[in-house]
Structures are given as C-alpha cells and as structure tokens.
N, C-alpha and C positions, 0 to 999 in steps of 0.2 A: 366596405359594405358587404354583407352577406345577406341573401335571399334568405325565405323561408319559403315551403311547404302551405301552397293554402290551397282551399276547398275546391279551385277551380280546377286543384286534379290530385286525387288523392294520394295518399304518399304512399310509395314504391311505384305507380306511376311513370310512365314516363315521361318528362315535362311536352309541352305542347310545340309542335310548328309555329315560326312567326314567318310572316310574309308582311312588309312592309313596302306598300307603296304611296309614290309622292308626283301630285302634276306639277306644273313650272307656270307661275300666275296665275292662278285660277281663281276667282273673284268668291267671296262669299256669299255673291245669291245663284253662283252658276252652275247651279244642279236643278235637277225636274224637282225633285221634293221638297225644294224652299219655295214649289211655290212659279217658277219660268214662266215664262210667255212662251216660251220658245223651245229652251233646252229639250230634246230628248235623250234623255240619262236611265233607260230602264234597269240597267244592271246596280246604277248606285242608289234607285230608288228604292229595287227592292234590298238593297243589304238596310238602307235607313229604316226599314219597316221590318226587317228581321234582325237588326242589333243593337247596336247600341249608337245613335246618334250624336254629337257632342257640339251643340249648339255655339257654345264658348270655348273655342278651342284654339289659341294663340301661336304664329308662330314666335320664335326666340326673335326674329327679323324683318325687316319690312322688305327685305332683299335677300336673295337667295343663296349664294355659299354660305352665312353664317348658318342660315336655319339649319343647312345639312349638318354644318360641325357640332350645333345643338344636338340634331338626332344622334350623330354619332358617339357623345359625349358626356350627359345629360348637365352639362355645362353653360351658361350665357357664353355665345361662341367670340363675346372679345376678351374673354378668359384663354382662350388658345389662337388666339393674332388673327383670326377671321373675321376681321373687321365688317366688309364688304364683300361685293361680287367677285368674286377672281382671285381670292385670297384664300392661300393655301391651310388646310387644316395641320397644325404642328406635328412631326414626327413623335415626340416626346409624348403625345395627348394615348390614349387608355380609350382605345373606343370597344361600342357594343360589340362588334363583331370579334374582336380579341378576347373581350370577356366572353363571350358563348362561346366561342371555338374551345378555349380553356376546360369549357366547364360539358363539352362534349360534344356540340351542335357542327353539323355541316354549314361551311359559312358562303356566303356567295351572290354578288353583285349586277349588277344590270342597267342600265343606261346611262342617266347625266350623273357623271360625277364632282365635278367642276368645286373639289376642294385639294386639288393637285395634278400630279402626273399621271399618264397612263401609260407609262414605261414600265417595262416589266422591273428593272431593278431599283426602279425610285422608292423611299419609303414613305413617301405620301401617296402612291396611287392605291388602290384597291387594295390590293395583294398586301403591300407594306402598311395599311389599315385594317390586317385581320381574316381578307376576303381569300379561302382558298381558291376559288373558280370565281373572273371577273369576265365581264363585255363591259368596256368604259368608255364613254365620250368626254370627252376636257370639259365639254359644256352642252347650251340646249343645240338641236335640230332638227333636222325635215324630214321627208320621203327620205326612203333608199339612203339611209346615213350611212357615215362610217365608226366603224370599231374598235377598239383594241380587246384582243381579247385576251386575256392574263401578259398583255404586251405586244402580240401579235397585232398587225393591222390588218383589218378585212372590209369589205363594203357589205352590204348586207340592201337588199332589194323587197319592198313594200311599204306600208303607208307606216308611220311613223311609231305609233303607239303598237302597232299590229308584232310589230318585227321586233320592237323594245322584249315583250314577252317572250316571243319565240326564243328569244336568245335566255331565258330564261327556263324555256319547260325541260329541257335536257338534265340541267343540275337539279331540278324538282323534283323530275321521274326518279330518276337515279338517287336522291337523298331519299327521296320516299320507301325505295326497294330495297334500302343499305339497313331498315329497323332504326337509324339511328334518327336525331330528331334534327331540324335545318332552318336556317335562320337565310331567308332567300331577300333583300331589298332590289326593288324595282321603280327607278325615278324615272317620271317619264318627261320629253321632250316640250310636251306639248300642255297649254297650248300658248307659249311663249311667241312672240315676234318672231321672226315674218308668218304669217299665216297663212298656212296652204296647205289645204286639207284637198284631198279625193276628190276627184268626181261623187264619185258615189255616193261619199260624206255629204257632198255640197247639195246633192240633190233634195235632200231632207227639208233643207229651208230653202227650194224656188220661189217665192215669195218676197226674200230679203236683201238688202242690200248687200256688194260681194265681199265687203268685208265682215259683215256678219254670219256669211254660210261658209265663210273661211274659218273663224273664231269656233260658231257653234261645231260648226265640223268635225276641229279638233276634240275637243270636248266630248261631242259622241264614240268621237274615235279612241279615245282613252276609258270612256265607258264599254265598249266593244271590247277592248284589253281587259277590262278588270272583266270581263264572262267570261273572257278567255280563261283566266284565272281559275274562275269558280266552276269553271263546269271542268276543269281537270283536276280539279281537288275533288270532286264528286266521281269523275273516272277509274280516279284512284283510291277511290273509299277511304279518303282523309281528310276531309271537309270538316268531320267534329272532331280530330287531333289539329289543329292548324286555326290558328288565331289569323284571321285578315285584315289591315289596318291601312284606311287610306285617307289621305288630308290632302292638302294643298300647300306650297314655299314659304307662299306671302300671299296678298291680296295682287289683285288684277288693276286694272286700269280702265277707266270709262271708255277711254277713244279707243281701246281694242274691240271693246264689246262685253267687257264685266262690269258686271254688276253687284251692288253690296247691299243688296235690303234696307235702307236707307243709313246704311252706318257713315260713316264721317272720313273719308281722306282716301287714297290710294297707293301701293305698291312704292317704298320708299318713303314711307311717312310712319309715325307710330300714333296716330289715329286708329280706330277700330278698322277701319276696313283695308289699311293697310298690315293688318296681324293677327287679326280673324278669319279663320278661312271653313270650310267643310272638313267635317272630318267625321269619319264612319271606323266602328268593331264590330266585326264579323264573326260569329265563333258560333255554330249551329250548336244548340243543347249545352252550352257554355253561360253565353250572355242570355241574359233576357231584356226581347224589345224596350226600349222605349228612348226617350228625347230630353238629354240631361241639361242643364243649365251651369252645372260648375265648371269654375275654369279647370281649363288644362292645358298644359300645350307642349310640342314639340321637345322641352328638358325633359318631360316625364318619362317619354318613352325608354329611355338607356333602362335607370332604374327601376321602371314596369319589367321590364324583360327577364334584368337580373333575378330580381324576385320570382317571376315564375318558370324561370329554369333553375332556380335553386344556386345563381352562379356566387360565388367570392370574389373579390377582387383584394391586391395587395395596396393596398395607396388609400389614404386619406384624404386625396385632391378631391373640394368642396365644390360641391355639387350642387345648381339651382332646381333641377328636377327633382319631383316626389315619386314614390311608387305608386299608381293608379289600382292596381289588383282589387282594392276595397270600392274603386270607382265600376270597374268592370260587374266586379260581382253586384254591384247596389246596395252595396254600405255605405257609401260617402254621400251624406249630404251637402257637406259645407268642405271646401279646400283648408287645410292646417294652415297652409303657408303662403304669402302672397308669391306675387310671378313680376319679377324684374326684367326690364326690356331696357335698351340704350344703344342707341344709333350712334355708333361712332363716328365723327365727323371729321380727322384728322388724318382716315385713311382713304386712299386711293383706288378705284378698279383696275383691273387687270383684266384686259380683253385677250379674250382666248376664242379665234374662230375652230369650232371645233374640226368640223371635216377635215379644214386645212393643215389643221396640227397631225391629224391621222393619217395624210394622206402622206403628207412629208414623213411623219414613220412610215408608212407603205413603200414609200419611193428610198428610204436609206434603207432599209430592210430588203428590199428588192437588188438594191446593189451591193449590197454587204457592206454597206457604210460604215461607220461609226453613228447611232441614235445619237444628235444633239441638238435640240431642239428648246425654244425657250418657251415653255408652258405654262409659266408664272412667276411669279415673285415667292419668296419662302421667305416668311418670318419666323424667325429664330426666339426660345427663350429667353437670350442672353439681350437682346435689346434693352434699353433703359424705357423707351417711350416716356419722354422727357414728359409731353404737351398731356399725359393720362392725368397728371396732375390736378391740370384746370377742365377735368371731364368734358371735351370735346363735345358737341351734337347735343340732340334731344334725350332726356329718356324719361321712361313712366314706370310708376309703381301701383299693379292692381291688386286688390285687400278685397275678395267676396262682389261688392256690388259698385265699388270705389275705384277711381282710376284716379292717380295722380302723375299730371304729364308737368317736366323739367324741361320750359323752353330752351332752346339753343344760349338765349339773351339772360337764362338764370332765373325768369320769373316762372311762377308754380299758376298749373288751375285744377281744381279741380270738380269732378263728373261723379254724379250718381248713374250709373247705367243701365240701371233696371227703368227706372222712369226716363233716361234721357240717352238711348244707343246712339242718338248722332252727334252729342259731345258739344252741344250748345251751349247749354245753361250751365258756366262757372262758377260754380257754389264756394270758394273759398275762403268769401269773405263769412259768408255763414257759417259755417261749420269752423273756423280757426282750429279749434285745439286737435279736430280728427286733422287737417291738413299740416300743423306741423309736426304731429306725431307722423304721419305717415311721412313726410320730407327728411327726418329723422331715420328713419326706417331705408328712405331708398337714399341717403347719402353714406348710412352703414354700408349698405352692398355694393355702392359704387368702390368705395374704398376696398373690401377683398375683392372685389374684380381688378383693381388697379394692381395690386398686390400679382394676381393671378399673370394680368400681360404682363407685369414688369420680369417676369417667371420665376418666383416665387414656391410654386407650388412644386417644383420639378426636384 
C-alpha cells in the first residue's frame, strides 16, 4: 500500500503529528456532548464542537485486545490470533507504528497495552511492535499504577489517567523539538472495572450513588488527560501540525454506569452498543467542525495514517480498513466498502493482572533475576485452527444503513439502522435478495479471514 500526498497538507510539507488515544469501556452515550445527565466531559466537548465528530464509529470488537490489534493493524484482528481479551498481537503482524517509524515518525507508547509482553526483549511488547520509547501496562489499572518502561519496571504515583499522560509528555516535548514529525499512542486505563476514581473526581457527582461518582469520575478523569494533552500542544505551538484522535475499545456495560443512547446490547456482544463507541478528530485549521454519520471504525485508522504520512509498506497482507483522509477532509459521503465484525468464539482469555506482572518484573529486576514471567498465551501463524472452518461465534456485516448479524446458531437478521438503532425490527424476511447478497458478501470475508488465522498471509 502506498500513501499519497493530499490537501490536508501540501506537498513538500511535512506530514502532520498523530497522537492517538483510547479509553477501556467506555459506553457510547458516556460523553457530555451526547447529550449526559451527568458526565462532565468539557475537554471532549469542546474537540466535538471544533472537529470532527464520528457518530458511527465501530470498534473491530466487542472486547478489547482484538480492537487494539485492529488499530495496530488495520486488519479484523482474528486475522492475526487476537481473538479475545488477553490474546497476543502476532509477531509476524506489520503494525502502524513500524510503518511510520520506516517512513520517518518518532514512534512511542503509553499505557494499556495488553496485546502482549512488556519485557524489553519480547517481540510482542511495545518495542518489538515498532514503539522506539514505550511506558506499558500488560493490561487495565488504577491510581498510582505500575510500568514497564521500554522494559524497565517502575511505580508511578497519581490518579490514573493523570499519570498515563505524564509518562507521555517527555517523548512529545522532545519529538516536537527533534523538527521531526511523531506518532505518540495513549490508551488509557480507565474507565474499566474496579472503579475508583479520586476523591476529587468523586466530588463532582455528590449526589450519586458511589458507584456512579466512581464510574463518572473516571471518565472526567480521562477527559482532564485529553486537556492535558491539548493545552501542551498549544504550549508547544503544535496544535495545527498534530492530528488528535480519540474513541473508545468497545462499548460499556449498564451495571458499571454506561450508557448507549438507546442502541441495543453491551461490551462483548456485536450489537450496536457493544461496537459503537465515541469517537472525536481534532486537527485546529485542518478539519472542519461538524457530526458525520458514516461508518468507520477502528481498521481505518492504520491506513488513514499511512496515507497521510505518505508511508509505503512492503506486503500485500489484506487489509479490512479504508483510508478516512477524504472522511477527514469532507469528501466522503457514503463509505466504499462495508465493515466486517466477528466474535470469535473458540478462543479463550488470558487474565493478565497487570500490576502484578510489573511488579514481579520489579522484584526479578531488582534481584538480578532472570525476567520470566508468564504474560500470556502467543499464538503462532503456523497453527491450523482446525474449528475456523465452521466459523465459531457471531458475526455482522454493515453495508451504509444495513447491518447483517450471523448468529452463533447460523441464523441471519437483518437491521435497517437509520430507522431502527436499537436492532428490533428484523427485516429479513422483507428485503430477501439485499440479505442474501449481503450473507454472500460476509461469508466471502469470513473465508479470507480464515485463510488469514490459518497464516496464510505471512
């Protein structure tokens, strides 16, 4: 795939900042700008009122390591054995941060990582994923977490989302001051289970029950990071070289305190609201305001980037993401290609407490151990994955306004979603010929996805 050159920065140019951040469940109605009862979100309010808003904006999963291996990727992440939570992103896999590094970009890491090791010599952690300067957590966590920082284990002391940044502004100043251009991701912890926010935080909502000013708390507190963010890109007079992009993993869960605008299902399900999340572009004198409807999600972004750092890659490994650039700029009306989704069902989690795995690096490190530690499962290309055959789980196929969901049990329904977001009325039997062309359509892609895990593509 090779980039081109477009209007969002003229050529000779030199391509723009990306900073990409990511919260951990965060529901799709859980911003001030959709709309809250409650949320106070003013930092993500105003990027929705000064960028570009993305109403429809999918992740690859309803559960959270795949969606990352999507970002990293722009791949369906059971194409590279990411099945699930806790499941390693493949070494063999071509990620974003390999390709910009290649193509010139300072590259560099920041919170939950939780699509491998955070050993400095592993080639799934950070580092061995492209990242020259990482701070990694195995997975989500709380206050005063713990680190690895290109391998090193540290503790690190404040409220969760606060200090995720911090361990990010050093590589920012410094890529900023280098002339050269820096691709910085920042996933943050929050605001994922157990929840426990601040005092401070929690003072906001005295009125609420304490798991709701736990919940919302976090939420402010990751909105308090992203100013963090913007008022040092303003510090630094780079706020209009420097693209800002933030969404959500997956969808939240009701009994935490998310909420979905009335969309249909939760966090682990491929209903709307477990794969619909918030999602804002930031880019001052770049983007122009406003609140898009087309889909896009999570695949796009590898291939957005590529194109606007102008980056090559050597490989022909098939890609579910589109390039956005024409979405950004406000050319796209209508999506080219639909967005294939599919819960794998035949794979397993891998619990990874994070601290604990940091701390036992702190404590072998400390002694001059030998690091060995078991951090996860690693699946390999060479696997057959016997059961991909008979396509495990659920999956859907959305086409514009259409969503066609593949139960577990094989039967099809389908959703018009303009008239029906909460996924009631199963129009199948009406519309026939659009539901088995599109069943058509997502058993094509199941099939090179199969191809993909059987590893194929390598």
């Amino acid at each position: 795939m090779t980039g081109v050159t477009t209007s969002l920065h003229a050529e000779g140019d030199r391509p723009p900042n990306v900073i990409f951040t990511m919260t951990d469940d965060q529901g799709y109605g859980d911003v001030g700008y959709m709309g809250h009862r409650h949320l106070r979100t003013p930092e993500l309010d105003e990027m929705a009122e000064n960028g570009l808003r993305m109403d429809r904006f999918y992740t690859a999963s309803p559960v959270c390591s795949p969606t990352r291996a999507s970002v990293m990727t722009g791949r369906h992440p059971n194409r590279s054995g990411t099945f699930t939570w806790g499941n390693v992103l493949r070494e063999q896999e071509h990620t974003v941060a390999n390709a910009l590094r290649e193509a010139g970009y300072r590259t560099g890491f920041f919170g939950k990582w939780h699509l491998g090791s955070v050993r400095a010599d592993s080639p799934t952690s950070p580092g061995g994923h492209g990242f020259e300067v990482w701070s990694a957590a195995p997975n989500f966590y709380e206050n005063d977490p713990w680190f690895s920082r290109n391998g090193k284990a540290v503790q690190v002391h404040g409220e969760s989302s606060a200090v995720t940044v911090e361990e990010a502004l050093p590589f920012i100043r410094e890529a900023a001051g280098s002339g050269e251009p820096f691709f910085a991701v920042i996933w943050f912890g929050a605001p994922h289970t157990p929840h426990d926010a601040v005092d401070e935080l929690q003072a906001l909502y005295p009125d609420l029950p304490e798991q709701l000013r736990n919940y919302y708390g976090e939420i402010t507190g990751v909105d308090r990071a992203m100013g963090m963010i913007r008022e040092e890109l303003r510090d630094l007079g780079i706020e209009r070289d420097t693209l800002l992009w933030f969404s959500s993993d997956n969808g939240g869960r009701p009994r935490d305190g998310a909420e979905h605008r009335g969309l249909r299902g939760i966090k682990g399900e491929l209903w709307e609201g477990g794969i619909r999340v918030p999602a804002l572009v930031e880019w001052p004198g770049r983007v122009e305001p406003r609140i898009s409807q087309v889909p896009a999600g999570t695949v796009d972004i590898y291939p957005t980037l590529l194109e606007l750092a102008g980056a090559e890659v050597g490989h022909d490994r098939p890609l579910d993401g589109i390039s956005l650039v024409s979405h950004i700029e406000g050319r796209m009306q209508d999506r080219p290609q639909p967005l294939g989704f599919w819960h794998y069902g035949a794979a397993e989690g891998q619990r990874m407490r994070s601290d604990g795995i940091v701390r036992e690096l702190y404590e072998q490190q400390q002694a001059g151990e030998p690091e060995e530690i078991n951090e996860g499962r690693l699946y390999g290309p060479d696997l057959d994955y016997a059961e991909a055959a008979g396509r495990p789980g659920p999956s859907a196929w959305i086409d514009g306004v259409w969503k066609l969901h593949r139960r577990g049990g094989g039967d099809h329904l389908l959703f018009n979603l303009a008239d029906d977001k909460g996924e009631r009325n199963n129009l199948i039997d009406r519309y026939p010929d659009r539901a088995r062309r599109m069943q058509a359509e997502l058993r094509r892609w199941e099939e090179s996805v199969i191809r993909s895990i059987r590893g194929e593509d390598y």
